[in-house]
PQR file with spaces between the fields and no chain letter, atoms N, CA, C, O and H, PARSE charges and radii, in Angstrom:
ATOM       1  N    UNK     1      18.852  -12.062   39.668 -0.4000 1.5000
ATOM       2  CA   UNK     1      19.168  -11.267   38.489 -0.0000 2.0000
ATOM       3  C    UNK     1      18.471   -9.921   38.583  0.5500 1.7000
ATOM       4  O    UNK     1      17.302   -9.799   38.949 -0.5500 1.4000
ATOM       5  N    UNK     2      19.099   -9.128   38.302 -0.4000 1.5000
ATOM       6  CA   UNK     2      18.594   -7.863   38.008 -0.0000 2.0000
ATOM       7  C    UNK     2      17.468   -7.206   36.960  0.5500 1.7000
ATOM       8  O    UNK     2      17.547   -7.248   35.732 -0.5500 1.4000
ATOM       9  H    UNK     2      20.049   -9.227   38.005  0.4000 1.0000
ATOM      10  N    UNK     3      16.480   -6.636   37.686 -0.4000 1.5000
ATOM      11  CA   UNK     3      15.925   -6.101   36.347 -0.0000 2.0000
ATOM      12  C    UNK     3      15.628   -4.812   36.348  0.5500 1.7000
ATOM      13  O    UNK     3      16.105   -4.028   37.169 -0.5500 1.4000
ATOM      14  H    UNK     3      16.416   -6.602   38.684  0.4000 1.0000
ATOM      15  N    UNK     4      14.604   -4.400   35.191 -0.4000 1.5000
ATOM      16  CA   UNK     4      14.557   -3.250   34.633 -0.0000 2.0000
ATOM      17  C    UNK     4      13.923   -2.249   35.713  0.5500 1.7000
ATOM      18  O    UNK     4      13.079   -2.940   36.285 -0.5500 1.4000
ATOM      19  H    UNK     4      14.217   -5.036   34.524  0.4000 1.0000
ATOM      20  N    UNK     5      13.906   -0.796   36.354 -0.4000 1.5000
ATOM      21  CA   UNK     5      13.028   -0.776   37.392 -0.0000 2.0000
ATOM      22  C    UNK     5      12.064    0.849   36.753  0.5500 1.7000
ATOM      23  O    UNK     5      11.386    1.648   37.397 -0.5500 1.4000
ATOM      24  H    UNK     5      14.592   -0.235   35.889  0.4000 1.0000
ATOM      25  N    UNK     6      12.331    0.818   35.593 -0.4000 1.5000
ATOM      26  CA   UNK     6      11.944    1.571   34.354 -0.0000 2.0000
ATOM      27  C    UNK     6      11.899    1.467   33.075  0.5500 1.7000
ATOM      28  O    UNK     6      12.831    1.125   32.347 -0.5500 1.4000
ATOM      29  H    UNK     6      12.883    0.168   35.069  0.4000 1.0000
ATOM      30  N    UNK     7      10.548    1.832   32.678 -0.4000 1.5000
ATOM      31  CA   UNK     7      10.344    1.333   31.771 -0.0000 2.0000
ATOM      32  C    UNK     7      11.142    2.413   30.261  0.5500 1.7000
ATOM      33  O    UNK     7      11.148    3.612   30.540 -0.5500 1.4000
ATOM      34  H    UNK     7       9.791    2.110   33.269  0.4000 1.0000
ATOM      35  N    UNK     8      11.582    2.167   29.224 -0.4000 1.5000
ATOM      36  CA   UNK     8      12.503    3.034   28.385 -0.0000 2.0000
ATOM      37  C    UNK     8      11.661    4.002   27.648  0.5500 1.7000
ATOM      38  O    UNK     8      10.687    3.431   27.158 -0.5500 1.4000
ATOM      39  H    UNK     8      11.577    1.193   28.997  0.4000 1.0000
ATOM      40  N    UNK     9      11.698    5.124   27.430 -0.4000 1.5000
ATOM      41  CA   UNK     9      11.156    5.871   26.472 -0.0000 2.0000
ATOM      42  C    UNK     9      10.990    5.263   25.176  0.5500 1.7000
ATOM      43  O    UNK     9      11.564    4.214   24.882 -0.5500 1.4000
ATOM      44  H    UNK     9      12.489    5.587   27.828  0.4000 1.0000
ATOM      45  N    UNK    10      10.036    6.035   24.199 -0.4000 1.5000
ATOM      46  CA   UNK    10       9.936    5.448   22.865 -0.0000 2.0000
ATOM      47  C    UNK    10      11.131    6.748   22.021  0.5500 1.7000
ATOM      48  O    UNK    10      11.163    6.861   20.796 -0.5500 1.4000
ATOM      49  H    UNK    10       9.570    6.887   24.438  0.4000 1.0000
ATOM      50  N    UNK    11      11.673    7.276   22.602 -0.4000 1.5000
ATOM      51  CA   UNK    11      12.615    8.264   21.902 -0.0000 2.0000
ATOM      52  C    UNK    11      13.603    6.967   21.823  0.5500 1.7000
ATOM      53  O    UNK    11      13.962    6.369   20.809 -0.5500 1.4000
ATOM      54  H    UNK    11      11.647    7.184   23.597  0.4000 1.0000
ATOM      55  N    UNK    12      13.978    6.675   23.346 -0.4000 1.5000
ATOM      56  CA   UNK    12      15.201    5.566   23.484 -0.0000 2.0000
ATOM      57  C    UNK    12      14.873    4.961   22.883  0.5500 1.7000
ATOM      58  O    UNK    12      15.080    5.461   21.777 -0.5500 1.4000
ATOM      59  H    UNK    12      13.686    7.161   24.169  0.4000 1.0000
ATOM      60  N    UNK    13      14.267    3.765   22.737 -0.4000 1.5000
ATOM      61  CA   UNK    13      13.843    3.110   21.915 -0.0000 2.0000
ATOM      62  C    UNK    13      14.320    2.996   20.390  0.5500 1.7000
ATOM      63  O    UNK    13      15.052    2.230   19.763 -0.5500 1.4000
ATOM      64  H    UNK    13      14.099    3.359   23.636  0.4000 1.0000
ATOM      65  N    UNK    14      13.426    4.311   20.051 -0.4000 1.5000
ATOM      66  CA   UNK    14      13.878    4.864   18.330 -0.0000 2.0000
ATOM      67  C    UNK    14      14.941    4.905   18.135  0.5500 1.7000
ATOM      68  O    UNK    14      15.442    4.375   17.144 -0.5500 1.4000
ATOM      69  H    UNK    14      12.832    4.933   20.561  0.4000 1.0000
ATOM      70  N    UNK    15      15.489    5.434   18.866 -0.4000 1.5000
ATOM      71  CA   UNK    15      16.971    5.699   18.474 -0.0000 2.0000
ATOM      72  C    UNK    15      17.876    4.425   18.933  0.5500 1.7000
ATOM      73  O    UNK    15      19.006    4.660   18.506 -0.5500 1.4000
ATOM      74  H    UNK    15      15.082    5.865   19.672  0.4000 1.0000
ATOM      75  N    UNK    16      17.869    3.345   19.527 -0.4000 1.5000
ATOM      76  CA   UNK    16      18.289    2.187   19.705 -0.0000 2.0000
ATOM      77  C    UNK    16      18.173    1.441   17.884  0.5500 1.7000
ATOM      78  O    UNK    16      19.092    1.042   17.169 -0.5500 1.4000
ATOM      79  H    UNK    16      16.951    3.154   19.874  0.4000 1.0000
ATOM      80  N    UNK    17      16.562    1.496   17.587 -0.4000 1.5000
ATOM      81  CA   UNK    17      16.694    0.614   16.278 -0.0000 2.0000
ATOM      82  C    UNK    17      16.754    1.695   14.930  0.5500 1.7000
ATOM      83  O    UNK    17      16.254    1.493   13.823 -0.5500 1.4000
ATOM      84  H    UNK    17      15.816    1.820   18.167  0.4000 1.0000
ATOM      85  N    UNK    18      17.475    2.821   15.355 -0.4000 1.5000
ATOM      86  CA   UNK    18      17.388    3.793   13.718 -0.0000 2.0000
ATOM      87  C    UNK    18      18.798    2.365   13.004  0.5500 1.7000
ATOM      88  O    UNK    18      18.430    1.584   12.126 -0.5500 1.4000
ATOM      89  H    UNK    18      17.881    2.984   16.254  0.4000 1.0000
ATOM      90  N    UNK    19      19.087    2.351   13.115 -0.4000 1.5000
ATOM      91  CA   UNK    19      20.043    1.413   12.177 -0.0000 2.0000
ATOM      92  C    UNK    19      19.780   -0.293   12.161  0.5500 1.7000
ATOM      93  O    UNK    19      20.437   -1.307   11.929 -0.5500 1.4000
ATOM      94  H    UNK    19      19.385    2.986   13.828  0.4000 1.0000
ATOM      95  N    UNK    20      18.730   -0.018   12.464 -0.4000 1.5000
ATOM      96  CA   UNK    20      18.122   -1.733   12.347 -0.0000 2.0000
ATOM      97  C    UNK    20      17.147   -2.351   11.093  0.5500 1.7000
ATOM      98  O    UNK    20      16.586   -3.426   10.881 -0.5500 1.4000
ATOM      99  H    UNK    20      18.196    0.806   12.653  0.4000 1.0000
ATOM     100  N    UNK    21      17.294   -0.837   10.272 -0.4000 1.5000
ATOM     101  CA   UNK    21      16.845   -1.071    8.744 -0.0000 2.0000
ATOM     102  C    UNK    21      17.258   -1.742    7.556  0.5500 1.7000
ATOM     103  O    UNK    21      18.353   -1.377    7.127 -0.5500 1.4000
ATOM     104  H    UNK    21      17.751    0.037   10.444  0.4000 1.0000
ATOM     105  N    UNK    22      16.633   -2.674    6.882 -0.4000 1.5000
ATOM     106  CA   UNK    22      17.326   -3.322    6.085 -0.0000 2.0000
ATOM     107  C    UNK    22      18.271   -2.652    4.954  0.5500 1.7000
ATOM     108  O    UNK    22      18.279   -1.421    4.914 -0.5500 1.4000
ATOM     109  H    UNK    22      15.743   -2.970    7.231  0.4000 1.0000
ATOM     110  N    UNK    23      18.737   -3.072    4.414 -0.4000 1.5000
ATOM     111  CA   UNK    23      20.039   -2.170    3.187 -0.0000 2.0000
ATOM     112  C    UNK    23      19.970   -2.980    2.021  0.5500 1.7000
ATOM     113  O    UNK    23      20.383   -4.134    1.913 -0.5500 1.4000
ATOM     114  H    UNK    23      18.731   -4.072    4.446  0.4000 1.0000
ATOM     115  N    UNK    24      19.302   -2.140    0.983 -0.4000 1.5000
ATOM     116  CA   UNK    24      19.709   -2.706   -0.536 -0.0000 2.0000
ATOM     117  C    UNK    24      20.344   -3.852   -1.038  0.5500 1.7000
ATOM     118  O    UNK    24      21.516   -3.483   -1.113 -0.5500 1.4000
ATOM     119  H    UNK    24      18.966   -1.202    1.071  0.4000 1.0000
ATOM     120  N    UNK    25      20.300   -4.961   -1.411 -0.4000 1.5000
ATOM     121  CA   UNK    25      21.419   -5.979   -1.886 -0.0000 2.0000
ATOM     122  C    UNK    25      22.175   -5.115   -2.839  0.5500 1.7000
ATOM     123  O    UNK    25      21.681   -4.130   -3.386 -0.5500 1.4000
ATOM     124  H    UNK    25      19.348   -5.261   -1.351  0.4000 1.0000
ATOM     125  N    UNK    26      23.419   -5.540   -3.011 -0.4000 1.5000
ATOM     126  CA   UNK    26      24.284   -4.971   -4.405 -0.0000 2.0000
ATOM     127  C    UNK    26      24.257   -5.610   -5.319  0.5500 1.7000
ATOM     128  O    UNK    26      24.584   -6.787   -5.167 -0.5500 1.4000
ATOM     129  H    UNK    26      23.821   -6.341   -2.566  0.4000 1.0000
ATOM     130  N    UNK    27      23.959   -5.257   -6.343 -0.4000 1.5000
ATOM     131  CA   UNK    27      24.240   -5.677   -7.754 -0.0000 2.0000
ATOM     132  C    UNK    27      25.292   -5.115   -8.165  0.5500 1.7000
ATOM     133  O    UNK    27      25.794   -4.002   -8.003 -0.5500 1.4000
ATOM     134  H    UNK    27      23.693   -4.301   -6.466  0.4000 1.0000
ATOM     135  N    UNK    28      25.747   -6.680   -9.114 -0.4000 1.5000
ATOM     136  CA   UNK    28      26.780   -6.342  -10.392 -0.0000 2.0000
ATOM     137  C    UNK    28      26.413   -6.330  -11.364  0.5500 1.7000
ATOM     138  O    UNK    28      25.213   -6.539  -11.542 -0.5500 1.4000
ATOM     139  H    UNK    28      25.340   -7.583   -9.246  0.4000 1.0000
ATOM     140  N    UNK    29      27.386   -6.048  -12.589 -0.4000 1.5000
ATOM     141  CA   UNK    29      26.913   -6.143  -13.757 -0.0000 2.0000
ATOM     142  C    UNK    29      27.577   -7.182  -14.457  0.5500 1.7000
ATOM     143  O    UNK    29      28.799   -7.317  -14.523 -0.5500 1.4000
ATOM     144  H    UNK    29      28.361   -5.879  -12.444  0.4000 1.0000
ATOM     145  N    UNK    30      26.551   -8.050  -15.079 -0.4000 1.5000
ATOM     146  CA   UNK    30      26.781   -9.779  -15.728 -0.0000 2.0000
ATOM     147  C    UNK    30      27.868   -8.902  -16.954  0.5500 1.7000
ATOM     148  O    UNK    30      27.480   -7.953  -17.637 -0.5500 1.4000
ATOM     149  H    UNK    30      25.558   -7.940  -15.026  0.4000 1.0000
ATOM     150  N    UNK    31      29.036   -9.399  -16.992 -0.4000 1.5000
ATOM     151  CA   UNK    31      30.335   -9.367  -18.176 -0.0000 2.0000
ATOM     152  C    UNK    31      29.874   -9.910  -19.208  0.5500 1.7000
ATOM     153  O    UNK    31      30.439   -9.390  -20.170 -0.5500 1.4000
ATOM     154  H    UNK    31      29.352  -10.169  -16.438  0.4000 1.0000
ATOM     155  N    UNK    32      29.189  -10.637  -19.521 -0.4000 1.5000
ATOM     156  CA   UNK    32      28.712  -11.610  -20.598 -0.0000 2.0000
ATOM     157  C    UNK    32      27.315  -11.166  -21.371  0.5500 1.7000
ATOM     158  O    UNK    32      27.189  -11.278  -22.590 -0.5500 1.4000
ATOM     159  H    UNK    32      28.729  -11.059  -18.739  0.4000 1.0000
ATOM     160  N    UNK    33      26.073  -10.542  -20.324 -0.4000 1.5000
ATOM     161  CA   UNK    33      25.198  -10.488  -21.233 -0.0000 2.0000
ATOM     162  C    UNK    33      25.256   -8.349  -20.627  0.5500 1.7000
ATOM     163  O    UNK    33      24.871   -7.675  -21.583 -0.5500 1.4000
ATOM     164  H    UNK    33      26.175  -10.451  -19.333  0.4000 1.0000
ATOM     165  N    UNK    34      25.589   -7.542  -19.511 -0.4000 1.5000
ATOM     166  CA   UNK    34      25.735   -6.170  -18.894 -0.0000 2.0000
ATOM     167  C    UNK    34      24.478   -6.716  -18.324  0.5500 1.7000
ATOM     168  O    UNK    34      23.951   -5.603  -18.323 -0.5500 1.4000
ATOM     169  H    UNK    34      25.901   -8.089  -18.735  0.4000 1.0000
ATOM     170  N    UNK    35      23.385   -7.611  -17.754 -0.4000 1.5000
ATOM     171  CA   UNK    35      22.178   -7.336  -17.169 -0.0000 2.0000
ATOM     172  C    UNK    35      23.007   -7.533  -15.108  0.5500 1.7000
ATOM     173  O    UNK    35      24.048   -7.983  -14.628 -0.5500 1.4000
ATOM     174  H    UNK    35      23.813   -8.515  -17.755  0.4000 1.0000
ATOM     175  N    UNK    36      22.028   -7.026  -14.694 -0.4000 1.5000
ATOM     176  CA   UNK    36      22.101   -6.532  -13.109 -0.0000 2.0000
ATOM     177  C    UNK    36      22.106   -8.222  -12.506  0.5500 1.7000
ATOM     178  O    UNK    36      21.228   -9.074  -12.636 -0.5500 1.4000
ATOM     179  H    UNK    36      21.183   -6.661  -15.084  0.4000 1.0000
ATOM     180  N    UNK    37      23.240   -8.299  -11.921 -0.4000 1.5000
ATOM     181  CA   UNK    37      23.078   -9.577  -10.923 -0.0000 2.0000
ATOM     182  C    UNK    37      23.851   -9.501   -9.486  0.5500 1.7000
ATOM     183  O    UNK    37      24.705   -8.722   -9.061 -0.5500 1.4000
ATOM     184  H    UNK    37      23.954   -7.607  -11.816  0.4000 1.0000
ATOM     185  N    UNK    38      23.118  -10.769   -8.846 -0.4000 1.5000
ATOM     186  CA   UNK    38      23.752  -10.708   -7.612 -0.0000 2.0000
ATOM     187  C    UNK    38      25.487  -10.806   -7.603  0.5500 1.7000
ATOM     188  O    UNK    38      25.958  -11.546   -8.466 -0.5500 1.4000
ATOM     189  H    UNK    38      22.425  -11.401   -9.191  0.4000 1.0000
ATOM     190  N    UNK    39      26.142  -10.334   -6.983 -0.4000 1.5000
ATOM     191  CA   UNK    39      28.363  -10.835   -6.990 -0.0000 2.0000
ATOM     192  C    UNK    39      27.937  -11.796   -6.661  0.5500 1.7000
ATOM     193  O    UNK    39      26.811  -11.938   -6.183 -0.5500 1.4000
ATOM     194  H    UNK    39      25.760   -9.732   -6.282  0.4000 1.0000
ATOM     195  N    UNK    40      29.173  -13.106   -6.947 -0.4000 1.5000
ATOM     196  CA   UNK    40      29.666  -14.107   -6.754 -0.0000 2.0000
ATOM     197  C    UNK    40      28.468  -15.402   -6.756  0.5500 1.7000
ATOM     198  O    UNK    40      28.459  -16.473   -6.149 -0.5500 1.4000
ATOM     199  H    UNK    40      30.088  -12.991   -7.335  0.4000 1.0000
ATOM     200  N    UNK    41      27.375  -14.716   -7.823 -0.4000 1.5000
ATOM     201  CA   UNK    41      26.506  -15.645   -8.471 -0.0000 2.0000
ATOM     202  C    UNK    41      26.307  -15.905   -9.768  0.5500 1.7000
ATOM     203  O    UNK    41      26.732  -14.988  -10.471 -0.5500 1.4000
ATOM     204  H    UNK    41      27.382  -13.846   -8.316  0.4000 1.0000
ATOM     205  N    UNK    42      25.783  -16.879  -10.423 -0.4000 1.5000
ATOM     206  CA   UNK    42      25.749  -16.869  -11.544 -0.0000 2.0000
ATOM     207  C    UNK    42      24.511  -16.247  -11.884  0.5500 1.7000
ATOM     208  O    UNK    42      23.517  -16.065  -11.181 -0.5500 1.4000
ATOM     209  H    UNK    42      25.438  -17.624   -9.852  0.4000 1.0000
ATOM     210  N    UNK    43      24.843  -15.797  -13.694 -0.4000 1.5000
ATOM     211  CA   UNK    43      23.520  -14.927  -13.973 -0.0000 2.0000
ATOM     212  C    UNK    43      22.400  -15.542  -14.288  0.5500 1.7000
ATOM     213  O    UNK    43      22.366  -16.419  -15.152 -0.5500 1.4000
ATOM     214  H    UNK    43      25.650  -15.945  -14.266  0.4000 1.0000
ATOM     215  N    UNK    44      21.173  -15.074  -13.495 -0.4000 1.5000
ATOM     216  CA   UNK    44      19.906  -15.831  -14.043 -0.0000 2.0000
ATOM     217  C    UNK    44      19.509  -15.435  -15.752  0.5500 1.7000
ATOM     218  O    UNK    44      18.706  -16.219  -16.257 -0.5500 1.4000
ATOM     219  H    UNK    44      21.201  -14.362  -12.794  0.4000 1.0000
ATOM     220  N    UNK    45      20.036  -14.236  -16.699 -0.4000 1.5000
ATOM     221  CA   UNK    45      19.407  -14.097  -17.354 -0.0000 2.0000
ATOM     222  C    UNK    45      20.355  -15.219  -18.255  0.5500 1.7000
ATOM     223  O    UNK    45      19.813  -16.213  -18.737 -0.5500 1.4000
ATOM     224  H    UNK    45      20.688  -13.599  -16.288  0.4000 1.0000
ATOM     225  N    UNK    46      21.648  -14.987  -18.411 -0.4000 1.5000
ATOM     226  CA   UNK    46      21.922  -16.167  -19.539 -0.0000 2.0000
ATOM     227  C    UNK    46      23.053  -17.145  -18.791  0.5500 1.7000
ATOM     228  O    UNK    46      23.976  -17.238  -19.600 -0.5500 1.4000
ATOM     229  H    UNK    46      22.088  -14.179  -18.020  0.4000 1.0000
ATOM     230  N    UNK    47      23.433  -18.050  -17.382 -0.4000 1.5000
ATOM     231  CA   UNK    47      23.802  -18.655  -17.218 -0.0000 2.0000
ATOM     232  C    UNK    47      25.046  -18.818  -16.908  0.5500 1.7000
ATOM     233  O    UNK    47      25.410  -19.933  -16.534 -0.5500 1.4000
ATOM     234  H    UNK    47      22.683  -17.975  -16.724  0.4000 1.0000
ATOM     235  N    UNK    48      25.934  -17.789  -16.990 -0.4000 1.5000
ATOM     236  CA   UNK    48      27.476  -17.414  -17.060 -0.0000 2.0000
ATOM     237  C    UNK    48      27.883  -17.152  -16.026  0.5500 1.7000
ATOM     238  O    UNK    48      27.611  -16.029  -15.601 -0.5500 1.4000
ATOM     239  H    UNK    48      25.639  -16.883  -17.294  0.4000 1.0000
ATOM     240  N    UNK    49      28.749  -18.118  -15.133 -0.4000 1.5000
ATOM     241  CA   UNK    49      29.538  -17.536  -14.168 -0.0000 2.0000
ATOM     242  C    UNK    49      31.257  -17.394  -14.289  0.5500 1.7000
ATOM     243  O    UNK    49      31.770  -18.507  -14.177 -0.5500 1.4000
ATOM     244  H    UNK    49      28.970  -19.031  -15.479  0.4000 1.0000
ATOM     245  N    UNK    50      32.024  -16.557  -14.442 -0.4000 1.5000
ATOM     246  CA   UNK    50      33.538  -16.687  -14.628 -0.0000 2.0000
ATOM     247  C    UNK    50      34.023  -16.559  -15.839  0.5500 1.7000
ATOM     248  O    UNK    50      35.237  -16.739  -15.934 -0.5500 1.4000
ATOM     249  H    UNK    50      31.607  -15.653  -14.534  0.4000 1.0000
ATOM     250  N    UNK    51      33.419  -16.293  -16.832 -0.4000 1.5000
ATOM     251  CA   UNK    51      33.362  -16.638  -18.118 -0.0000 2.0000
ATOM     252  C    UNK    51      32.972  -17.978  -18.856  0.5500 1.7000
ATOM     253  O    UNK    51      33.303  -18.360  -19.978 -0.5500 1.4000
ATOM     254  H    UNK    51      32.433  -16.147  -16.754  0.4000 1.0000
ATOM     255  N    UNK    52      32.229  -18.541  -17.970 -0.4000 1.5000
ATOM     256  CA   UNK    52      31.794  -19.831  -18.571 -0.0000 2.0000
ATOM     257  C    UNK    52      30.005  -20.644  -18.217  0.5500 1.7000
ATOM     258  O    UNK    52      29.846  -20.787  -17.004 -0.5500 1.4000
ATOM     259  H    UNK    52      31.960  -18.230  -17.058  0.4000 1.0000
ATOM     260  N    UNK    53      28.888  -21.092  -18.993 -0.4000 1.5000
ATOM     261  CA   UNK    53      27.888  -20.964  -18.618 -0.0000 2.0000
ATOM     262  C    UNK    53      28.101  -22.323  -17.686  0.5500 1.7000
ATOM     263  O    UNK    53      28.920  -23.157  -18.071 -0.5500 1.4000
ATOM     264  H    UNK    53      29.017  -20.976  -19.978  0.4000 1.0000
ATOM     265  N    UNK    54      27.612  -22.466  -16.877 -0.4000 1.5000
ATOM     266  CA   UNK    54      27.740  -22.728  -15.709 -0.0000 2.0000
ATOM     267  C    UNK    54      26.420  -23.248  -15.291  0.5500 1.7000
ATOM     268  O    UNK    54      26.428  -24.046  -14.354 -0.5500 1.4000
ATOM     269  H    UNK    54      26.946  -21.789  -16.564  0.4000 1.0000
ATOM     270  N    UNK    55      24.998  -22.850  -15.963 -0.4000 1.5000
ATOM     271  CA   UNK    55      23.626  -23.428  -15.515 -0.0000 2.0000
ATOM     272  C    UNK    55      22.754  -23.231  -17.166  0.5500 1.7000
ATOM     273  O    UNK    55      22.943  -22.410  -18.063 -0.5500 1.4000
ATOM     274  H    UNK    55      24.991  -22.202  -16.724  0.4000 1.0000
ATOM     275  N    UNK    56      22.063  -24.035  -17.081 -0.4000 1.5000
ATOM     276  CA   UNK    56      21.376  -24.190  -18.969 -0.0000 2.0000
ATOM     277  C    UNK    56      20.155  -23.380  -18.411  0.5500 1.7000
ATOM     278  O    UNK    56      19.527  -23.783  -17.431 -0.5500 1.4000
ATOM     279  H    UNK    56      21.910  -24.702  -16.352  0.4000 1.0000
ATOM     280  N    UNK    57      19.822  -22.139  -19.123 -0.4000 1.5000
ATOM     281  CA   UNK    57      19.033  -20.910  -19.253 -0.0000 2.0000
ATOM     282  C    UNK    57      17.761  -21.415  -20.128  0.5500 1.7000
ATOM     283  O    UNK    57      18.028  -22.317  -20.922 -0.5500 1.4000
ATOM     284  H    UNK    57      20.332  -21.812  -19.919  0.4000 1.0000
ATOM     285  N    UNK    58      16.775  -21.083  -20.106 -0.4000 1.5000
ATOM     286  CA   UNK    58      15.473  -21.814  -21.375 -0.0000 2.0000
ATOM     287  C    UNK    58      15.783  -20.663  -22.108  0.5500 1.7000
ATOM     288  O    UNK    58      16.378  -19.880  -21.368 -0.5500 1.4000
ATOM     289  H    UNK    58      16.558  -20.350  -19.462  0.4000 1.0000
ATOM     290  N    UNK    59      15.632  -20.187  -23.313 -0.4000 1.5000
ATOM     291  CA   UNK    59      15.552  -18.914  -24.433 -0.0000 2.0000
ATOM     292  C    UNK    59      14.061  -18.606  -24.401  0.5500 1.7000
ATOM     293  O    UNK    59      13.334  -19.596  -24.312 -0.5500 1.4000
ATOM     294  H    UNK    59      15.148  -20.824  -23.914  0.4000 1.0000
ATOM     295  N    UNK    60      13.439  -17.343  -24.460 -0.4000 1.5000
ATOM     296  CA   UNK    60      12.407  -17.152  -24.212 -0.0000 2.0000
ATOM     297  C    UNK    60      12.562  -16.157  -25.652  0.5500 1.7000
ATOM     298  O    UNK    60      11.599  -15.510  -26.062 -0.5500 1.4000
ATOM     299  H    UNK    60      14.029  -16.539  -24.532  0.4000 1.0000
């Protein structure tokens, strides 16, 4: 097998992992209560997925 017979710059390098940064999750906005949630989850603040609660929330 072949190998390396040089070693790579740290420019190469850098520029190999500039897009190897993580990216924001997206949030939606819960229809039922407007608070910020993950898509195609149900909401942690009051329980509603689809229009229907879906997990029992404690009331604080």
């Amino acid at each position: 097998m072949p190998n390396p017979k040089r070693r790579h710059s740290q420019r190469r390098t850098s520029t190999r992992r500039a897009h190897d940064h993580l990216a924001k999750p997206s949030q939606a906005e819960c229809p039922n209560c407007h608070s910020p949630k993950m898509p195609h989850r149900a909401c942690p603040s009051c329980g509603f997925y689809k229009g229907r609660a879906v997990i029992e929330v404690a009331e604080q």
